[in-house]
N, C-alpha and C positions, 0 to 999 in steps of 0.2 A: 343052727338057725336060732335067731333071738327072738322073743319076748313084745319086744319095743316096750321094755318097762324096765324101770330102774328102782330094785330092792332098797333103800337107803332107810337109816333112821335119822329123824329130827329132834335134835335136843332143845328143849325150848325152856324158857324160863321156869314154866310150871310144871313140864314132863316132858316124856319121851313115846315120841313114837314112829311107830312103821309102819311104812308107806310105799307103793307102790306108783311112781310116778312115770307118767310118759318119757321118754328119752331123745322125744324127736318136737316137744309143745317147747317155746320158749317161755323161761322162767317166769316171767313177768304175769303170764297169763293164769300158773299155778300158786303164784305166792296169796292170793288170798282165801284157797283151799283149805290149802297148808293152816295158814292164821286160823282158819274156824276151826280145825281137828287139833290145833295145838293148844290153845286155852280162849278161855271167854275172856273178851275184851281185849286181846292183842290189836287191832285192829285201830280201834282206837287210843291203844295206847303210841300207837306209832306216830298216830298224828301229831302226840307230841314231845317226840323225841327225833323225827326226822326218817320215821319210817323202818321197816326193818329187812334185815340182808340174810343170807347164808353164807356160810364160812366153813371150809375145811377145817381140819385139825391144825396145820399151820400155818393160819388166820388167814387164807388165801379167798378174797370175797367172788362169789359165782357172779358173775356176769348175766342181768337180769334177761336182757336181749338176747341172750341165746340160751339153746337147748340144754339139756343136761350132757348128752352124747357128745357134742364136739367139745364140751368142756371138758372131758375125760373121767365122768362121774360116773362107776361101775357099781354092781350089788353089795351090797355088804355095807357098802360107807357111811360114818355118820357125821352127818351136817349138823350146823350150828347156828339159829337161828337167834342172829343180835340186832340189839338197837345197829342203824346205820353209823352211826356216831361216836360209837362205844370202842375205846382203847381197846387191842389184841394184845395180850401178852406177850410179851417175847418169850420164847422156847427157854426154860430152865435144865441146865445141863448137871449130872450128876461124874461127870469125867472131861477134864480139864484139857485133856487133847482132844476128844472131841468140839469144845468150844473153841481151840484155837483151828481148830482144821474148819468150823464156821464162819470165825471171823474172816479166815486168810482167803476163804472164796468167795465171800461179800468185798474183798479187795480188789479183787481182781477175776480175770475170765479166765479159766481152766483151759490147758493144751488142748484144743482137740485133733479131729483126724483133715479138719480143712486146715488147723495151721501148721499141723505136717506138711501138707500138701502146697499149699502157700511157701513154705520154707525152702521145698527141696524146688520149686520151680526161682525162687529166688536165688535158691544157690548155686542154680546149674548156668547163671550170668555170673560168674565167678571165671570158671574152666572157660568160657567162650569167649568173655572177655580178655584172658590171656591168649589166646590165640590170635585174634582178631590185633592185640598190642605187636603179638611175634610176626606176624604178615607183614604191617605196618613198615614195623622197624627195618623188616629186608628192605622192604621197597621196589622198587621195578627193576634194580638191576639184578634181581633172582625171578628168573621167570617161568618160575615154579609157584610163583604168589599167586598170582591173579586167575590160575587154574584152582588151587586150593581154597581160596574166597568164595568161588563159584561153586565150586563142590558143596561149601560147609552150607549156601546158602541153598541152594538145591535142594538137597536134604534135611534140612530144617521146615523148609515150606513144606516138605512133602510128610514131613514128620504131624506137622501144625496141621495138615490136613485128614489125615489118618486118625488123628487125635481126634479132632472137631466131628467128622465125617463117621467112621467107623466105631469111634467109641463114645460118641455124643457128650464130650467134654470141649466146650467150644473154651474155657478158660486156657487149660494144656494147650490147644490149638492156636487160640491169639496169643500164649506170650513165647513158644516157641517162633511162630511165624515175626511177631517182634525183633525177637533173635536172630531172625535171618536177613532183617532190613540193616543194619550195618553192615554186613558182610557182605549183602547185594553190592553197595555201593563203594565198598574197597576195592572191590574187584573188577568193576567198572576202570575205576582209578587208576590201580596198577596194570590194566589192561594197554592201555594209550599212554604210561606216563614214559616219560624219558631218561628220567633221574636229574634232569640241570634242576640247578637250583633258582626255579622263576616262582615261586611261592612268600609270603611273607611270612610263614611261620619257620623255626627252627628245626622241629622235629619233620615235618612237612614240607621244607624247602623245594621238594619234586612236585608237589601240587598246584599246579596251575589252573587256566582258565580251562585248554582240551580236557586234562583229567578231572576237571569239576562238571565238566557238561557232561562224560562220559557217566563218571561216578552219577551223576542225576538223573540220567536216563536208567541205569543197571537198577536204583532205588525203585523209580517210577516204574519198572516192566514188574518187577519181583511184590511189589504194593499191590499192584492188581492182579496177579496172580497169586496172594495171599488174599484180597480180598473175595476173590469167584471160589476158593478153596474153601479156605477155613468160612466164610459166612456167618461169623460169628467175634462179639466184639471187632464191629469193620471199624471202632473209630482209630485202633492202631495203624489200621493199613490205609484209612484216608488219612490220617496223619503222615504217613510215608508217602502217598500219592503228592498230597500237596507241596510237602518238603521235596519233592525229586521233581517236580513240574515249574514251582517257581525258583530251585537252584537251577533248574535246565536254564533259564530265561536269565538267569543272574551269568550262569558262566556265559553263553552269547554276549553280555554287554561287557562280562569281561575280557572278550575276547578284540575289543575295542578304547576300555578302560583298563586305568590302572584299579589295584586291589581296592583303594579306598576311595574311588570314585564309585567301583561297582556295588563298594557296600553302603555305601552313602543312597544311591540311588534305589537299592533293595528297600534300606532302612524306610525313608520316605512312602517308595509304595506302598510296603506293611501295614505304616501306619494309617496312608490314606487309605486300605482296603478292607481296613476291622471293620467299621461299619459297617459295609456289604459281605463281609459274608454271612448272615443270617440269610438275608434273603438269594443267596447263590445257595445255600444248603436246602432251601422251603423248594427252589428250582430243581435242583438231582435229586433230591428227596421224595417227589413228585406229590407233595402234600397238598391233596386236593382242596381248589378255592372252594370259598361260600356258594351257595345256590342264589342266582341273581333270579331276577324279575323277567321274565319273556315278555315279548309285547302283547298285548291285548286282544288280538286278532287272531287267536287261537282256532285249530278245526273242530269243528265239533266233535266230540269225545275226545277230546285230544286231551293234554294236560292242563291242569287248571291255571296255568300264569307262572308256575315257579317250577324249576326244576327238581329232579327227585332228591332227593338227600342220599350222600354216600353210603357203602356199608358201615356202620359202629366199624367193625371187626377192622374191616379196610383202611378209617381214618386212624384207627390206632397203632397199624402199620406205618402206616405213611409217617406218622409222629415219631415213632419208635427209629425209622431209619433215617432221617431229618434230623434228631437230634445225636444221633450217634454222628454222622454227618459233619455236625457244624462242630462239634465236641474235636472233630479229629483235625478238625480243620483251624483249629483253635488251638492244638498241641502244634499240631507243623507251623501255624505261625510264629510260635514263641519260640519253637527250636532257629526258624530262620533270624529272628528277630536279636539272638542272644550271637548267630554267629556273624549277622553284620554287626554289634556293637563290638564283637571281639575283633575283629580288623579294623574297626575305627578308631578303638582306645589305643589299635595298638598301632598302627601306621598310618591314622589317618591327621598327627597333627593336631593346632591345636584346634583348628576345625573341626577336626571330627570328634574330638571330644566332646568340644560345645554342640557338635548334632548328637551326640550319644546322652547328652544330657537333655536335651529340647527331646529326645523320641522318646526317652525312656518315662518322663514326666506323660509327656501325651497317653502312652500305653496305662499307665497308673490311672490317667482322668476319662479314658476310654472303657477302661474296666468295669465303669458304673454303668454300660449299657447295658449288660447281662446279670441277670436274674438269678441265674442258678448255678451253684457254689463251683459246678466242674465247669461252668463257662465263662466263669470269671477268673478263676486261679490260673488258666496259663496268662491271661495278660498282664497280672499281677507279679508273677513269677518272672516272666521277662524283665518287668520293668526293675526289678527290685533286681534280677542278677545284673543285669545292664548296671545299675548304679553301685553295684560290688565289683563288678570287672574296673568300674571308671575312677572306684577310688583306689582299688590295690592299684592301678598304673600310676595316678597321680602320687600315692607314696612312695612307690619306686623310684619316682623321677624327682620326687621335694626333696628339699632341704630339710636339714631339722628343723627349722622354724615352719614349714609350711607344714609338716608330718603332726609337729604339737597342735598346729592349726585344723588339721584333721579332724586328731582324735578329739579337740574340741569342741567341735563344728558336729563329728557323730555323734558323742554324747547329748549336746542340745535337741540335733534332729530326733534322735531314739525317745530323749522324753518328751517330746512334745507328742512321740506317733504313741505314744502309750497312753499319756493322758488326756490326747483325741481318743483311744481307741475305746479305754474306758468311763469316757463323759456319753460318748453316742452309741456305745451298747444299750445305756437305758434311755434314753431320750435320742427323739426324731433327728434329724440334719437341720438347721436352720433352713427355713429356703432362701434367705440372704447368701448365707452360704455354697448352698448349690449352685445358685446364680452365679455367683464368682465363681467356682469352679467350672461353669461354662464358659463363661468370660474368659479366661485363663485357658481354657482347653482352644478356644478358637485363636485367641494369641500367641497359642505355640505351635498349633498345624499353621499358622499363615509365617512363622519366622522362621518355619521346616526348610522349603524351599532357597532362599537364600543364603542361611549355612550351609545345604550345600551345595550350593550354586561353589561355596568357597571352597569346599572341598574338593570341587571338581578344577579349580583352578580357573574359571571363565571370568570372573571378575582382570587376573593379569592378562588374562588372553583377550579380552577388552582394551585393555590398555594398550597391550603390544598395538593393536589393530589400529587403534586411534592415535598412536604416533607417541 
């Protein structure tokens, strides 16, 4: 049992002494204690010098607002009482490995035991990932697959769960549970697939529009059964919800369209949906509204005109699950959004490149709704992969003259986004500027529509119709 006193000495200009200080008063209110037991006229001299601090041995300055105790100031220690102002010396070393072993941790952050743990959770997507490639590549006509997909993903939830649940490690929990949303929906996949080859991809030739609604449905059940599980980081598994809810609705239209009509049509809603999803996340989120005004006519004793105010504790919940929410719902857009530009670059023509180019631009000028860094980087991330999927095609299919036209075309673009990036890190956005980028954002969701009206082909199928 302690004291509530902290033994320290003060070194001070004029001497030293010991002192017995509370450990629970903040600083602020003992430093002019201190000033009168340390010398005559400190006090005054501070005024003009800018006042005076305490300092550790390794010019570490105490924090006036708070206690001695949460600062970690025990008995015995001696403080340093300096002008505010006054240079600390740097530590003089009498052995030259120990100076470089200082230098080398002012470089950088020492291993610890979270980036062990970070690492071996990073490297256990190595082993799963090859697995998940070995499924794959059977395919459906080993029907051994799609039982083994279901297994692997089974127990991984059940893993993420035990994790999150029993050992109150909700990190193990969501990125294990992570882990088991591809493999949810391979095994969907290979459940219903055939093996014909109705697919537009290579590798993938057996994937079709049944095995994509399947695959999005096995995603969507296994999402929310990681999210009621694990409970922890949910924006993975609404990211999985979302990606398996609107592929479900993507493979139905492609069960009516070709590949790159139904991506053309995905592409578009995406874009038309960024908007609202904040306010579909403030909705499941259940973030309770403001307190309105009742009418006037109140009973007696009744409340005074306004409703009560939520709990603190409750509003911070509702915040906490709202933005994990919109977060995930912002990663599954971008995953949707990068695999309709991949079937547009790649079979959808030159339509659909000119709409991979029109959505990719909109997601980059939509990006500026959101405020905060993890709610803005998937729509940026989309947009910028969408325009790396649309050049590696466009180089595949150039000529040499178009390829030189490329890489000079990239190079201009790259400096100009550099020396945007570094003119408006210190200075504001013009608002002329913004404006055009409104301007500009609304001229490219209204020419959405009509690329791909073309991509769906209804411009000839007009024509046919009109003779």
């Amino acid at each position: 049992m302690t004291s509530g006193l902290a033994r320290v000495t003060i070194s001070a200009p004029q001497r030293r002494v010991d002192v017995a200080l509370p450990e629970q008063v903040p600083l602020a209110e003992l430093l002019p204690e201190v000033l009168r037991h340390a010398g005559e006229g400190l006090a005054d001299d501070g005024e003009r010098h800018g006042g005076w601090v305490l300092r550790r041995t390794d010019g570490a300055v105490l924090a006036t607002a708070q206690a001695l105790l949460p600062q970690g100031v025990r008995d015995g220690e001696v403080l340093h009482l300096v002008p505010a102002r006054a240079e600390w010396p740097e530590l003089e070393y009498d052995d030259v490995v120990e100076a470089i072993a200082e230098g080398a941790r002012r470089r950088g952050v020492a291993w610890s035991p979270a980036a062990t743990r970070a690492a071996t959770l990073a490297g256990a997507a190595v082993p799963l990932a090859v697995g998940l490639l070995a499924v794959l590549a059977a395919g459906p006509g080993h029907r051994t697959g799609w039982p083994v997909a279901a297994a692997v993903a089974l127990l991984l939830v059940l893993a993420a769960t035990a994790g999150s649940r029993a050992y109150g490690d909700g990190l193990v929990g969501a990125t294990l549970g992570g882990y088991a949303l591809p493999y949810a929906a391979a095994s969907g996949a290979l459940a219903v697939g055939s093996g014909d080859p109705v697919g537009p991809f290579g590798p993938l030739r057996w994937v079709g529009a049944p095995e994509l609604l399947a695959g999005s449905v096995a995603l969507l059940l296994v999402s929310v059964l990681g999210l009621l599980g694990v409970a922890s980081r949910s924006r993975v598994f609404v990211a999985g919800a979302a990606t398996g809810a609107a592929g479900a609705l993507a493979a139905l239209g492609g069960l009516f369209l070709d590949p790159a009509g139904t991506a053309a049509v995905l592409l578009c809603g995406l874009v038309f949906a960024l908007g609202g999803l904040p306010l579909l996340a403030i909705r499941l989120g259940k973030l309770p509204l403001p307190p309105i005004t009742l009418p006037a006519t109140t009973p007696a004793g009744g409340p005074d005109g306004v409703r009560d105010l939520p709990d603190q504790g409750r509003v911070h919940a509702a915040v906490t699950r709202t933005e994990e929410m919109l977060t995930g719902m912002l990663l599954g857009h971008a995953g949707l959004a990068v695999a309709a530009v991949v079937v547009l670059a790649t079979a959808g023509g030159l339509a659909g490149r000119l709409l991979v180019a029109v959505g990719c631009a909109v997601l980059l000028l939509r990006s500026r709704l959101f405020v905060a860094v993890r709610h803005r980087v998937p729509a940026v991330a989309a947009g910028l992969a969408g325009y790396a999927l649309l050049g590696a095609v466009l180089a595949d299919r150039a000529g040499v003259t178009g390829r030189l036209a490329l890489a000079v075309g990239g190079l201009a673009v790259a400096l100009v986004a550099v020396a945007a990036g570094a003119t408006y890190a210190r200075r504001p956005v013009s608002p002329y500027l913004g404006r055009l980028a409104d301007l500009t954002d609304t001229a490219l969701v209204v020419s959405l529509v009509p690329v791909a009206c073309a991509v769906l082909d209804l411009y000839d199928r007009a024509r046919g119709l009109l003779g």
